[in-house]
KOLSE-106899 format. One record per atom (N, C-alpha, C, CB): x negated, y negated, z; residue in three letters. Coordinates in steps of 0.2 Angstrom, whole numbers, padded with zeros to 4 digits, always signed. Each point is the difference from the previous one (the first is absolute). Glycine has a CB too. Layout:
REM KOLSE-106899
XYZala/...
***
This chain:
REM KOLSE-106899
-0025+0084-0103unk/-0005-0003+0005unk/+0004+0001+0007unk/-0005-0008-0008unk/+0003+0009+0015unk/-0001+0003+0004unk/+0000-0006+0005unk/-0005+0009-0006unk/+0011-0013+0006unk/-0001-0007+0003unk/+0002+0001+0007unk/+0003-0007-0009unk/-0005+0004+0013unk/+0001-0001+0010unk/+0001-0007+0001unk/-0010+0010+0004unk/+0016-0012+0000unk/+0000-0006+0002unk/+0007+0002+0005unk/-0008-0008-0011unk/+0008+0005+0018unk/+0003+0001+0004unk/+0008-0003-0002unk/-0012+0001+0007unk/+0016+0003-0005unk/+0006-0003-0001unk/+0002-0007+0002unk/+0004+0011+0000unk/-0007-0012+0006unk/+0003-0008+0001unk/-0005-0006-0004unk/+0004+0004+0012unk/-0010-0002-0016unk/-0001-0004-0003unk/+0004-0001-0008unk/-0010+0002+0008unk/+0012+0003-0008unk/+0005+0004-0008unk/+0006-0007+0000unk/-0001+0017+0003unk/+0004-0016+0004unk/+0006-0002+0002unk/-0002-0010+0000unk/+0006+0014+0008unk/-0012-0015-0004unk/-0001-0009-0002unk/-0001-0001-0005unk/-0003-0003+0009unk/-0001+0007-0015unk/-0004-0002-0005unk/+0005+0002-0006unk/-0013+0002+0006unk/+0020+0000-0006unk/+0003+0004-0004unk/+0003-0005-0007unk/+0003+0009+0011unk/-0004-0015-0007unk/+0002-0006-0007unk/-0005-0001-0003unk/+0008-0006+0004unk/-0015+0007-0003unk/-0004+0000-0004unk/-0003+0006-0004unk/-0001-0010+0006unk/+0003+0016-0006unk/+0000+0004-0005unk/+0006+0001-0007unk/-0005+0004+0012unk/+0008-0007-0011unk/+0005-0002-0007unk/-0001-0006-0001unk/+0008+0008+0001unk/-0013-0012+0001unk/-0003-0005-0003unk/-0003+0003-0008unk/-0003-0006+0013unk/+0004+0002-0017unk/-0005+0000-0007unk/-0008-0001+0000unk/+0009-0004-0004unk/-0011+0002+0009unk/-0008+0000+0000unk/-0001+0007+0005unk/-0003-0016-0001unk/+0006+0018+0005unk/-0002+0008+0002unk/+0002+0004-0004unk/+0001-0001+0010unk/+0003-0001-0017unk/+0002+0007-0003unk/-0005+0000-0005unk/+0013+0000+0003unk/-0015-0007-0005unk/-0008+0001-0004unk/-0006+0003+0003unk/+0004-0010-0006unk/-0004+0007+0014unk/-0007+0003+0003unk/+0002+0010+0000unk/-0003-0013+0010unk/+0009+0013-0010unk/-0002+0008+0002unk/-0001+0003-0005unk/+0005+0001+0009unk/-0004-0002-0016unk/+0000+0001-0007unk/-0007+0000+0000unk/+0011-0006-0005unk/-0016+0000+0008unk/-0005+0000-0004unk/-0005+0005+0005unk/+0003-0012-0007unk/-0001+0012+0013unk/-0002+0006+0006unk/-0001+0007-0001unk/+0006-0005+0005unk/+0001+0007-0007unk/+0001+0005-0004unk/-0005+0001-0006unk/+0010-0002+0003unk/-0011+0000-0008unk/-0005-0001-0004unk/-0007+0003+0002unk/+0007-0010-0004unk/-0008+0004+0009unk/-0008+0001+0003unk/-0002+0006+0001unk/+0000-0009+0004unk/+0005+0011-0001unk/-0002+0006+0005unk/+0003+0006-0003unk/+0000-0005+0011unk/+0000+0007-0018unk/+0001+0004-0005unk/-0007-0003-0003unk/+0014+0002-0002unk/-0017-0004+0001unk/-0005-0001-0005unk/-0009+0002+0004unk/+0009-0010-0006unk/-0014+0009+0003unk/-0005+0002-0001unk/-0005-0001+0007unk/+0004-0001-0013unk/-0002-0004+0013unk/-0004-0005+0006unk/+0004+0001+0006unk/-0004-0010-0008unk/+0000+0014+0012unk/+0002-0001+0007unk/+0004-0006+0004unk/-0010+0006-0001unk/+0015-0004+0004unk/+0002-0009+0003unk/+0003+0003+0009unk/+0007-0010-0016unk/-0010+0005+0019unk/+0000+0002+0007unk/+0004-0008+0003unk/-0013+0009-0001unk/+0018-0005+0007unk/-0001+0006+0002unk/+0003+0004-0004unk/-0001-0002+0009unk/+0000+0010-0004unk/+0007+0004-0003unk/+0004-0001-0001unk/-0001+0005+0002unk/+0006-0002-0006unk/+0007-0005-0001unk/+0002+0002+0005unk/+0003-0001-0011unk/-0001+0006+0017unk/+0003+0000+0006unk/-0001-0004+0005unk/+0000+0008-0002unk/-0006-0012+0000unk/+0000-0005+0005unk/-0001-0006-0002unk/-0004+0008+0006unk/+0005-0011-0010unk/+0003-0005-0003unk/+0003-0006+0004unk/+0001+0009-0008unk/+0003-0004+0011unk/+0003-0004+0007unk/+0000+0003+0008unk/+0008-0005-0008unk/-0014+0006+0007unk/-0003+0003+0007unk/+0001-0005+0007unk/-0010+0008-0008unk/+0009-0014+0004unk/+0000-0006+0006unk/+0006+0000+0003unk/-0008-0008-0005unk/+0017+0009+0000unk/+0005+0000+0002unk/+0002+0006+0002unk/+0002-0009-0005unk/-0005+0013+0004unk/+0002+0007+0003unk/+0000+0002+0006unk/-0002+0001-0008unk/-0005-0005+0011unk/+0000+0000+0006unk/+0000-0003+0006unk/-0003+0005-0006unk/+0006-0010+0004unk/+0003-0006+0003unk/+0008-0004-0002unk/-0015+0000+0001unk/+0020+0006+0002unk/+0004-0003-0001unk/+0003-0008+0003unk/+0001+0013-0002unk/+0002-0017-0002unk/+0001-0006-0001unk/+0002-0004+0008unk/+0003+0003-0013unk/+0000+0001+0015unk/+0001-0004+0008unk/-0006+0003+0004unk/+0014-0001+0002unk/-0017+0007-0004unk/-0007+0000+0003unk/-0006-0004+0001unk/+0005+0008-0001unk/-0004-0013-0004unk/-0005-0005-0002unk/-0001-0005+0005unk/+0002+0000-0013unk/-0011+0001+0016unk/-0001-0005+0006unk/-0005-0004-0004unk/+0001+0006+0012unk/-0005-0003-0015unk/-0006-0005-0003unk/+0003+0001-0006unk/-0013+0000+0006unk/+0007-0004-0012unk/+0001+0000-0008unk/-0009-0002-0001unk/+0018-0005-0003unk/-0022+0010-0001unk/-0005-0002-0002unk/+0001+0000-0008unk/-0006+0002+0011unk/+0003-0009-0014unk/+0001-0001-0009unk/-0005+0004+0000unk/+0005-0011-0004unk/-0007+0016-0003unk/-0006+0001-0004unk/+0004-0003-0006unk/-0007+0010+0005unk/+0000-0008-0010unk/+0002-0002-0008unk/+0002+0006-0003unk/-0008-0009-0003unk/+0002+0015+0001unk/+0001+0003-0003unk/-0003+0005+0003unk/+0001-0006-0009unk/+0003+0012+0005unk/-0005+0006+0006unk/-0006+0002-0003unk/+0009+0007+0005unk/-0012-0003+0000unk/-0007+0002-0006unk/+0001+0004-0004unk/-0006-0001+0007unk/-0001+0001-0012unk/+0001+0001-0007unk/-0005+0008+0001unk/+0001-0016-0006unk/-0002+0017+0010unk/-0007+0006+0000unk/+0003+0006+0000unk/-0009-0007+0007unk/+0008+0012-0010unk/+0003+0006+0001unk/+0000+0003+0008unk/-0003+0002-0012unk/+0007+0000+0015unk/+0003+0002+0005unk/+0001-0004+0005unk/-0004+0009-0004unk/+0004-0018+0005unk/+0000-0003+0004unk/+0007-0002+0002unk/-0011-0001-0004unk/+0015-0001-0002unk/+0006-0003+0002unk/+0005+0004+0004unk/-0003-0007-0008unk/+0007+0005+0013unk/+0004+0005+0005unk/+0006-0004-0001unk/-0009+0005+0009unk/+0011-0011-0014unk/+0006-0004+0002unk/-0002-0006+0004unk/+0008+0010+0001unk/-0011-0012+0004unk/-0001-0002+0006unk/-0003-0006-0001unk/+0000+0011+0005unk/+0000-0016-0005unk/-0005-0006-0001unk/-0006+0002+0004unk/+0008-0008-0002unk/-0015+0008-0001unk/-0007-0001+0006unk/-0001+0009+0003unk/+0003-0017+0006unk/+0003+0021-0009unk/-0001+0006+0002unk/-0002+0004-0002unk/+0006-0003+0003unk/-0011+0011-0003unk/-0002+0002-0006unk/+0002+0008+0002unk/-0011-0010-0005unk/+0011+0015+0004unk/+0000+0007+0001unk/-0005+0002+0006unk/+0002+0001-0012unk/-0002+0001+0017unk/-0005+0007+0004unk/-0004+0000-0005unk/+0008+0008+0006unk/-0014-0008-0004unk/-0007+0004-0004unk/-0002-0006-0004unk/+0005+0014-0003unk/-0002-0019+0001unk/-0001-0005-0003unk/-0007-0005+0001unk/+0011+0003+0000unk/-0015-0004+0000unk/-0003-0006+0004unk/+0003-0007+0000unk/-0010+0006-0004unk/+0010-0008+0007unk/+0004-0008+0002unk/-0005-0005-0006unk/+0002+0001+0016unk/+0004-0005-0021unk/-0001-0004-0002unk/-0003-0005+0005unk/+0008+0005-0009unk/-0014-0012+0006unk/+0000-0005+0004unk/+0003-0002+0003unk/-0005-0001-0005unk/+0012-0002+0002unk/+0005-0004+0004unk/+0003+0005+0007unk/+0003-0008-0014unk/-0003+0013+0011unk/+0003+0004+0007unk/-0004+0001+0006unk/+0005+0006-0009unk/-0012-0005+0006unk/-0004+0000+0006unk/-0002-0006+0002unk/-0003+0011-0001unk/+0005-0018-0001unk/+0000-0006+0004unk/+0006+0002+0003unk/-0007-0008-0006unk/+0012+0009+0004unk/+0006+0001+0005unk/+0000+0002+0005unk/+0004+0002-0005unk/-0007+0003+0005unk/-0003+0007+0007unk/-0005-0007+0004unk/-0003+0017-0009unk/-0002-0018+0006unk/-0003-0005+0004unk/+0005-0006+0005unk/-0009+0003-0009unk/+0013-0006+0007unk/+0003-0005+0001unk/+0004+0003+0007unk/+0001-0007-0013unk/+0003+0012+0009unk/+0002+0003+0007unk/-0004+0003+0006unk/+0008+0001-0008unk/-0013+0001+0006unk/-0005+0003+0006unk/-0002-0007+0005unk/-0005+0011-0009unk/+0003-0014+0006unk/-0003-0008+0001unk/+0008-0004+0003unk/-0012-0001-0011unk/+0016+0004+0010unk/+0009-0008+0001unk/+0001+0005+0008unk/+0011-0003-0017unk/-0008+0012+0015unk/+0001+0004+0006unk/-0004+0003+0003unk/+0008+0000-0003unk/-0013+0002+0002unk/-0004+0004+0002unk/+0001+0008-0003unk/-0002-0010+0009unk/+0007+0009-0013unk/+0000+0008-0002unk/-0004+0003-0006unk/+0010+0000+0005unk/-0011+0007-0002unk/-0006+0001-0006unk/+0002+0002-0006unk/-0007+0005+0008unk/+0001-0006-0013unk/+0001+0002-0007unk/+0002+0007-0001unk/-0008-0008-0003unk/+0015+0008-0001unk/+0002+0008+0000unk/-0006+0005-0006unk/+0015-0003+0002unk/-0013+0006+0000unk/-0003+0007-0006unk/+0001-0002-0006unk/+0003+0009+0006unk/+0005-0010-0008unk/+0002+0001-0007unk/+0003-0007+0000unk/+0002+0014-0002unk/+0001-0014-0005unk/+0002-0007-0001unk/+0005-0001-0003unk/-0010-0004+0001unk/+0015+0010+0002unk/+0005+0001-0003unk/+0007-0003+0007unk/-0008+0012-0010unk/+0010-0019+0006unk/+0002-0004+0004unk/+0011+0004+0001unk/-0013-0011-0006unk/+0013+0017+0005unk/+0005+0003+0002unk/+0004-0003+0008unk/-0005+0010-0009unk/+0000-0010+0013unk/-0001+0001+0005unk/+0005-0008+0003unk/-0012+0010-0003unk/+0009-0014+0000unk/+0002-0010-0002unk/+0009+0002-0001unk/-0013-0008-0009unk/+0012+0015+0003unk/+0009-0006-0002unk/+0004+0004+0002unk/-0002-0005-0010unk/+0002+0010+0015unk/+0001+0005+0002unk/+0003-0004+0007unk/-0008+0010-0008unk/+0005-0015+0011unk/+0001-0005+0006unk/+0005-0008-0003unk/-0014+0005+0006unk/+0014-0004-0012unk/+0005-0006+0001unk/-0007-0005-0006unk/+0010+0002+0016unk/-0013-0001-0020unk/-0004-0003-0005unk/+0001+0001-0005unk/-0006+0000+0005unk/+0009-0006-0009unk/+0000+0001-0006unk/-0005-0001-0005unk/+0009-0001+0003unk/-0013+0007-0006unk/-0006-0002-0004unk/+0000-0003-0007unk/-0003+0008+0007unk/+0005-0013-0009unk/+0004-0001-0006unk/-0005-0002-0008unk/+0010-0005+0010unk/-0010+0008-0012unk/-0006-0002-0007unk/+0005-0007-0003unk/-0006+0014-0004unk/+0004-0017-0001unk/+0005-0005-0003unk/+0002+0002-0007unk/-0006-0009+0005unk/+0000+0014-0008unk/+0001+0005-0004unk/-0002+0008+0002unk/-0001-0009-0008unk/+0008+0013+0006unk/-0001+0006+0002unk/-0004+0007-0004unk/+0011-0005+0006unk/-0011+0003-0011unk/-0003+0005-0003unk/-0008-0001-0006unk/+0014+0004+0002unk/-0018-0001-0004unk/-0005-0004-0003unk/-0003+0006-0004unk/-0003-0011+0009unk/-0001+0008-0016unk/-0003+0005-0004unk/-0006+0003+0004unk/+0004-0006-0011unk/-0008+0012+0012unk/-0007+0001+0000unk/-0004-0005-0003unk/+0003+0010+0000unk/-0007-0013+0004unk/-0006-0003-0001unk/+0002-0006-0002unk/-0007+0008-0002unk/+0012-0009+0004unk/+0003-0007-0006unk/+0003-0005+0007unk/+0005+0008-0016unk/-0009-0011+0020unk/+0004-0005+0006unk/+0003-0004-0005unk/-0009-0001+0010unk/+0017+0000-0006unk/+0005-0005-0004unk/+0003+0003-0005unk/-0006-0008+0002unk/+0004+0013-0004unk/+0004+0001-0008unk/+0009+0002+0001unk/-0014+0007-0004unk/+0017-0006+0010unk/+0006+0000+0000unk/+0003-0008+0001unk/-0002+0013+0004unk/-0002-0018-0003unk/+0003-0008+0004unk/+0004-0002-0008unk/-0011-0006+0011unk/+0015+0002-0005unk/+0008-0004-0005unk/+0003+0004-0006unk/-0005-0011+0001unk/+0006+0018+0003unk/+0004+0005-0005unk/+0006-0002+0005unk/-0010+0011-0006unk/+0011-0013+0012unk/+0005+0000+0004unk/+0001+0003+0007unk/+0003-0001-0011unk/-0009+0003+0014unk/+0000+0001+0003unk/+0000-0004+0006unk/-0003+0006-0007unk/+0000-0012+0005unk/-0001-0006+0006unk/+0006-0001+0001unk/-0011-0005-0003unk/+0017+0003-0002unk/+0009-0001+0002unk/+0002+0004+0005unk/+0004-0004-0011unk/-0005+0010+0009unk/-0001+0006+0005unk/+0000+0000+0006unk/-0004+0002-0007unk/-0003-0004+0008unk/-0001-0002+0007unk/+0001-0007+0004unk/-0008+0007-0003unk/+0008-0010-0001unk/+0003-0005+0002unk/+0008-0002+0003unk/-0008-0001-0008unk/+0011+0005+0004unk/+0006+0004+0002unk/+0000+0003+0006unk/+0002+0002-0010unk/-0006+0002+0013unk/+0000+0001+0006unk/-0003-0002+0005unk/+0003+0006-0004unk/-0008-0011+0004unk/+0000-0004+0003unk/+0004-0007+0002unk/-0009+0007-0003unk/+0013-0009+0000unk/+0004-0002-0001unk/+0009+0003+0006unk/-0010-0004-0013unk/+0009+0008+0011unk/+0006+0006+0005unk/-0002-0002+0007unk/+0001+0011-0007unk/-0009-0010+0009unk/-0001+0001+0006unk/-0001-0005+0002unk/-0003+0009+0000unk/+0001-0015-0003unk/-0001-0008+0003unk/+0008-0001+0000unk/-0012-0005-0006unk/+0018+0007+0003unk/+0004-0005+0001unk/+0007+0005+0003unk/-0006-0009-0012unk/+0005+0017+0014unk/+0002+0003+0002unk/-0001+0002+0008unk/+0000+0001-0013unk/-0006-0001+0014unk/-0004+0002+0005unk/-0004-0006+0006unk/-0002+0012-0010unk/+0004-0011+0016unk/-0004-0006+0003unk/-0006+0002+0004unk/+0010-0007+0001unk/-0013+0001-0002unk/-0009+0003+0006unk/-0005+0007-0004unk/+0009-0001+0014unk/-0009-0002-0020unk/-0004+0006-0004unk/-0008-0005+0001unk/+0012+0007-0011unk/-0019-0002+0012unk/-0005+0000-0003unk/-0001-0001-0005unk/-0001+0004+0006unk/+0000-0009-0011unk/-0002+0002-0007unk/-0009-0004+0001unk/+0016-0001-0007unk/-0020+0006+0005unk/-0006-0001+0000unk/-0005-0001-0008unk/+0003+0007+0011unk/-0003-0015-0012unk/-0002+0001-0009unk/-0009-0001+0002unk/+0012-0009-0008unk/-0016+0011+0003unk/-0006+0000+0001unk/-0003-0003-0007unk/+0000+0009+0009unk/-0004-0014-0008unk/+0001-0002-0010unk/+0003-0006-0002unk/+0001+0011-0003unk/-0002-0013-0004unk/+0003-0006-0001unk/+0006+0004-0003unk/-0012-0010-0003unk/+0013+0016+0000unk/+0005+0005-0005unk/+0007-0001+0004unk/-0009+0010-0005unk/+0009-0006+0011unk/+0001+0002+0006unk/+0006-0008+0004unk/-0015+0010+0000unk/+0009-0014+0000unk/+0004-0005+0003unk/+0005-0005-0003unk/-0010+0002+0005unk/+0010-0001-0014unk/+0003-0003-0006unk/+0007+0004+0000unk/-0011-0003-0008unk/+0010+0009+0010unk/+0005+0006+0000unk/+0003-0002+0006unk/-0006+0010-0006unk/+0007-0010+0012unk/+0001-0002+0006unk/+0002-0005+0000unk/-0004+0006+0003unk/+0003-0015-0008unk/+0001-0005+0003unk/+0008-0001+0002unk/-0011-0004-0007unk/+0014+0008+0006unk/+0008-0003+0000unk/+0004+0003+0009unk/+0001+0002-0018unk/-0006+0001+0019unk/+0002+0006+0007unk/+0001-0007+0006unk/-0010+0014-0002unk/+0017-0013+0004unk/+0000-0005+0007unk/-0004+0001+0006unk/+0011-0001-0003unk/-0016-0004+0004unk/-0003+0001+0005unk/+0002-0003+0007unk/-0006+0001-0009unk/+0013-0001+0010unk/+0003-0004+0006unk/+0004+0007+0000unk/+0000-0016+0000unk/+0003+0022-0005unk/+0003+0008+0003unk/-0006+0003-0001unk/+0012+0001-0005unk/-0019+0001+0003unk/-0005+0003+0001unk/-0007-0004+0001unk/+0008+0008-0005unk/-0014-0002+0006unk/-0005+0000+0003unk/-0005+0000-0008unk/+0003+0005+0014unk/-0006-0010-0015unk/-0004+0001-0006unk/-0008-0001+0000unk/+0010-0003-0005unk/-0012+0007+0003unk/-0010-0002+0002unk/-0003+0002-0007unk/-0003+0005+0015unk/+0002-0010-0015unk/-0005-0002-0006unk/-0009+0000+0003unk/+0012-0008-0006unk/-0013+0011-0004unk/-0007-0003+0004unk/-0004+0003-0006unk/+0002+0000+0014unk/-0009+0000-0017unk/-0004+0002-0006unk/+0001+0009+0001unk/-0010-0012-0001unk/+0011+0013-0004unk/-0003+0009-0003unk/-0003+0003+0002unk/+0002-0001-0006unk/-0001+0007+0010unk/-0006+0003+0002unk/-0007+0004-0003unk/+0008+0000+0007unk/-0006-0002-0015unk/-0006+0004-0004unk/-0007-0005+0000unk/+0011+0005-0010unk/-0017+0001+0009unk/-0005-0005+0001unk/-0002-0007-0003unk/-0002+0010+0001unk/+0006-0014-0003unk/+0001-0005-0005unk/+0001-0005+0005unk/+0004+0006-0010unk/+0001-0006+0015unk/+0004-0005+0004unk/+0001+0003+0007unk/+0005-0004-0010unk/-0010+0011+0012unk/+0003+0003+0006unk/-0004-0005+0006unk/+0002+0016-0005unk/-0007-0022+0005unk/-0002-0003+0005unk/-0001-0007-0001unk/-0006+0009+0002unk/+0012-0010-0009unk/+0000-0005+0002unk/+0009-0004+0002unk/-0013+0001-0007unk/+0012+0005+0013unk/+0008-0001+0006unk/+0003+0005+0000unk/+0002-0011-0001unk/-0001+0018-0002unk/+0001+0007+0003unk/+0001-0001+0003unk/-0004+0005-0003unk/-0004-0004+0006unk/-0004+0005+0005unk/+0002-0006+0005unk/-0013+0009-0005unk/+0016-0008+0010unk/+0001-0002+0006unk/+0008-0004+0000unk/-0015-0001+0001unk/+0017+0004-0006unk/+0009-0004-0001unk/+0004+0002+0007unk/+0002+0004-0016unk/-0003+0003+0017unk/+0003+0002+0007unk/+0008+0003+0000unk/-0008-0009+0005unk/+0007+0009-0014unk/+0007+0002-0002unk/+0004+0006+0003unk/-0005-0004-0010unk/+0001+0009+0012unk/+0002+0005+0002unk/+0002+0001+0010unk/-0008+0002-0013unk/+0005-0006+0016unk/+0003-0002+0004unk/+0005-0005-0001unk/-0008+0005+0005unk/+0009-0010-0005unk/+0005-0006-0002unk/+0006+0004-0003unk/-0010-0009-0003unk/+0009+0014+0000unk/+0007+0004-0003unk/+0003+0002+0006unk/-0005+0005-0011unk/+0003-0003+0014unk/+0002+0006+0004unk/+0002-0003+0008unk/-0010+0008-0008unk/+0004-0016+0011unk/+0004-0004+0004unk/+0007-0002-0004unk/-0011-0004+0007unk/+0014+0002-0014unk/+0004-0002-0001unk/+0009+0005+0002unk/-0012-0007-0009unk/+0007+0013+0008unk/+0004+0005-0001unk/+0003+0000+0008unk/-0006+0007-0011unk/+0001-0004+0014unk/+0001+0001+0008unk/+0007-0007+0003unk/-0016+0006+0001unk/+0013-0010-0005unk/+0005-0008+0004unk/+0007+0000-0001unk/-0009-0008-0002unk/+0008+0011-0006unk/+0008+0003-0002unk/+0001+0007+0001unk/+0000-0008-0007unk/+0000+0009+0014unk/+0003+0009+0000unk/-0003+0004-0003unk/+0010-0001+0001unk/-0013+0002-0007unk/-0003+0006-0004unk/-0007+0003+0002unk/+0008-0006-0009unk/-0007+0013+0009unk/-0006+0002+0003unk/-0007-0001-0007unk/+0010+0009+0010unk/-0015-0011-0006unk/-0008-0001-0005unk/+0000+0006-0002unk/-0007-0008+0004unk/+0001+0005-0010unk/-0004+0005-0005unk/-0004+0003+0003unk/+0000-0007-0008unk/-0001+0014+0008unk/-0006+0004+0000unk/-0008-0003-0004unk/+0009+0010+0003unk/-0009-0015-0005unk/-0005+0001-0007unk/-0005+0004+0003unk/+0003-0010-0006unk/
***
């Protein structure tokens, strides 16, 4: 397998790779992606979110759960899908929120490279998942995983963004100091919960005055 993850996440995360619960997750990783059933992402991008966002480059942090499950969608990227893709719901309420928070327009594609490439970390809680099967990779170890690095940057890093959307999201985050960082909460932008307090969170500017107060230059979103 064909793994990508930036060296400085290698170097903070390097005790929890000779941990026993990563030496079972990659065993059973391994497995998956030898077998019959499609599992996404590719394995190269498995850790596309740390790859392109090395660890002192982290201004924001947005939680997802799981990536998508649909063939050709997942890119690594939480809420992020391929060029050519059509935008999953939850994404194009994103696009909305932000059109409606900054006034900037809905892009073309919805390939959020562009986010983590500025200092965004797009973080799933699990990283990898069967075809057609939402969930089918949870509590294999993934979530210690992430947790693990979010945990670095809360207790490593000051004045970070971390953006939870969701009751998931915000369970995952409860432990983040909110007197060393900026945290906005608020319901999931999937059609289920995207109006009732999404749409008008303002997350996306609120990030970005947070940033500007602390020296760091804003988001293009």
């Amino acid at each position: 397998m064909d793994i990508r993850i930036d060296a400085s996440w290698k170097d903070v995360l390097k005790d929890e790779f000779s941990k026993e619960y990563f030496i079972r997750l990659t065993e059973f990783i391994r497995e998956e992606y030898r077998g019959s059933t499609p599992i996404y992402p590719p394995a190269r991008l498995i850790f596309n979110a740390f790859d392109h966002c090395p660890f002192n480059d982290v201004k924001v942090v947005i939680l997802g759960q799981d990536p998508y499950h649909g063939a050709g969608q997942a890119n690594g990227l939480c809420f992020s899908v391929n060029k050519g893709v059509a935008f999953p719901p939850s994404l194009n309420n994103i696009f909305k929120e932000i059109e409606n928070d900054t006034g900037g327009k809905i892009p073309q594609d919805g390939d959020l490279t562009r986010w983590s490439d500025q200092g965004v970390l797009l973080l799933n809680a699990t990283l990898t998942v069967r075809a057609a099967q939402a969930g089918s990779h949870q509590r294999r170890g993934w979530e210690e995983f992430t947790d693990a690095a979010i945990r670095e940057l809360a207790t490593r890093r000051d004045n970070i963004v971390f953006i939870l959307w969701g009751s998931y999201a915000q369970k995952k985050g409860a432990f983040i100091d909110r007197n060393r960082h900026l945290v906005l909460a608020s319901p999931h932008p999937s059609p289920l919960s995207a109006y009732q307090g999404f749409f008008g969170n303002r997350h996306f500017s609120r990030a970005n005055e947070y940033l500007k107060e602390h020296g760091k230059e804003p988001i293009i979103w």
